[in-house]
C-alpha positions in Angstrom: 6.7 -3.4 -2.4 9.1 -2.1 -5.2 12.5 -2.6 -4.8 14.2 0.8 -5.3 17.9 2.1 -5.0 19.4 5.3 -3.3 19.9 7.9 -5.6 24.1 8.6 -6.9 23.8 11.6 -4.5 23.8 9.5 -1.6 27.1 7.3 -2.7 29.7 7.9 -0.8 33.7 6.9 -1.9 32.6 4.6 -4.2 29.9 2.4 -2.2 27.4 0.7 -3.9 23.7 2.2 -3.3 21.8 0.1 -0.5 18.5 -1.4 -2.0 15.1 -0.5 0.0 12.0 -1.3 -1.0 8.8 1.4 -0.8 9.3 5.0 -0.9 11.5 6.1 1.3 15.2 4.3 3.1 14.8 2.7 6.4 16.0 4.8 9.6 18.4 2.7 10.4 20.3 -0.8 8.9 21.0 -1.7 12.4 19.6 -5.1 14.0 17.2 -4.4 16.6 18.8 -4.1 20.4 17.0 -6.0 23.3 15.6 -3.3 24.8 13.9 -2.8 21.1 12.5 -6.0 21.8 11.0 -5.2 24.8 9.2 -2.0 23.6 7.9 -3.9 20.9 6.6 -6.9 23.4 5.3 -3.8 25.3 3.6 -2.2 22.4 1.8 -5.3 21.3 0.8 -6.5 24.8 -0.9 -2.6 25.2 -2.5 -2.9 21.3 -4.3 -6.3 22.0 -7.6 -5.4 23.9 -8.0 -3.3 20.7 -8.6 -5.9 18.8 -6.3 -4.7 16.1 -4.7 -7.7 15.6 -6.2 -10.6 13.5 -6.9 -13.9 14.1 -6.4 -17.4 11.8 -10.0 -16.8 10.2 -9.9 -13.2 9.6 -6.4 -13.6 8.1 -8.1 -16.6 6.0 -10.9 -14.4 5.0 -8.5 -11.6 3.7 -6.8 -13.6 1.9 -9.7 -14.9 0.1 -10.8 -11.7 -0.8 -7.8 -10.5 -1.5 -7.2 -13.0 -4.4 -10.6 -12.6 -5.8 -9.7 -9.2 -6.6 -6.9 -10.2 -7.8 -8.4 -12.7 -10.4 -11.1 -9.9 -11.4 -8.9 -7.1 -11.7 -6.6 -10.0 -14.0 -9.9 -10.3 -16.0 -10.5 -6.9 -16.3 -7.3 -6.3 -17.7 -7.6 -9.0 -20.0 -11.1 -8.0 -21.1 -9.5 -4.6 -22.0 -6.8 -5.9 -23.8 -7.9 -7.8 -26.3 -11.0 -4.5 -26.6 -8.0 -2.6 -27.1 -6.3 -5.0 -29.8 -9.4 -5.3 -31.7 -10.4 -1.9 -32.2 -6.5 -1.4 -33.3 -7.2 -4.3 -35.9 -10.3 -2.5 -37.3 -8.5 0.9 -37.4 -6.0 -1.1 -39.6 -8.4 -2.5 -42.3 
């Protein structure tokens, strides 16, 4: 995600503007407490017979595809590119 910084209207007495990445700030800065550790162990062990969790070879598998696309979009944009730079060379002759 991109890293963004808090806008000057959030500064307060001189404090430098926290980083966060994506769109919006997090809720809080604050670590997690143990009882935020529990709801999460809670939430997971409730999620599982879902199946919404991956395993090793799906993860694998994602991956795979996943950097595929990014070698054909990477071509793509190259394959435009240079389109792009030659029709500019013929407009200039």
């Amino acid at each position: 995600m991109k890293e963004m910084s808090a806008n000057s209207n959030s500064m307060h007495g001189g404090q430098q503007p926290q980083k966060h990445y994506g769109i919006t700030s997090s809720i809080s800065m604050a670590f997690p407490r143990e009882v935020d550790h529990q709801y999460t162990h809670k939430l997971s062990e409730a999620m599982k017979p879902f199946g919404v969790f991956e395993d090793e070879d799906e993860l694998n598998h994602r991956l795979a595809v996943l950097g595929k696309l990014n070698t054909f979009v990477k071509e793509w944009i190259a394959e435009i590119s240079e389109t792009k730079v030659g029709s500019l060379k013929n407009n200039d002759d």
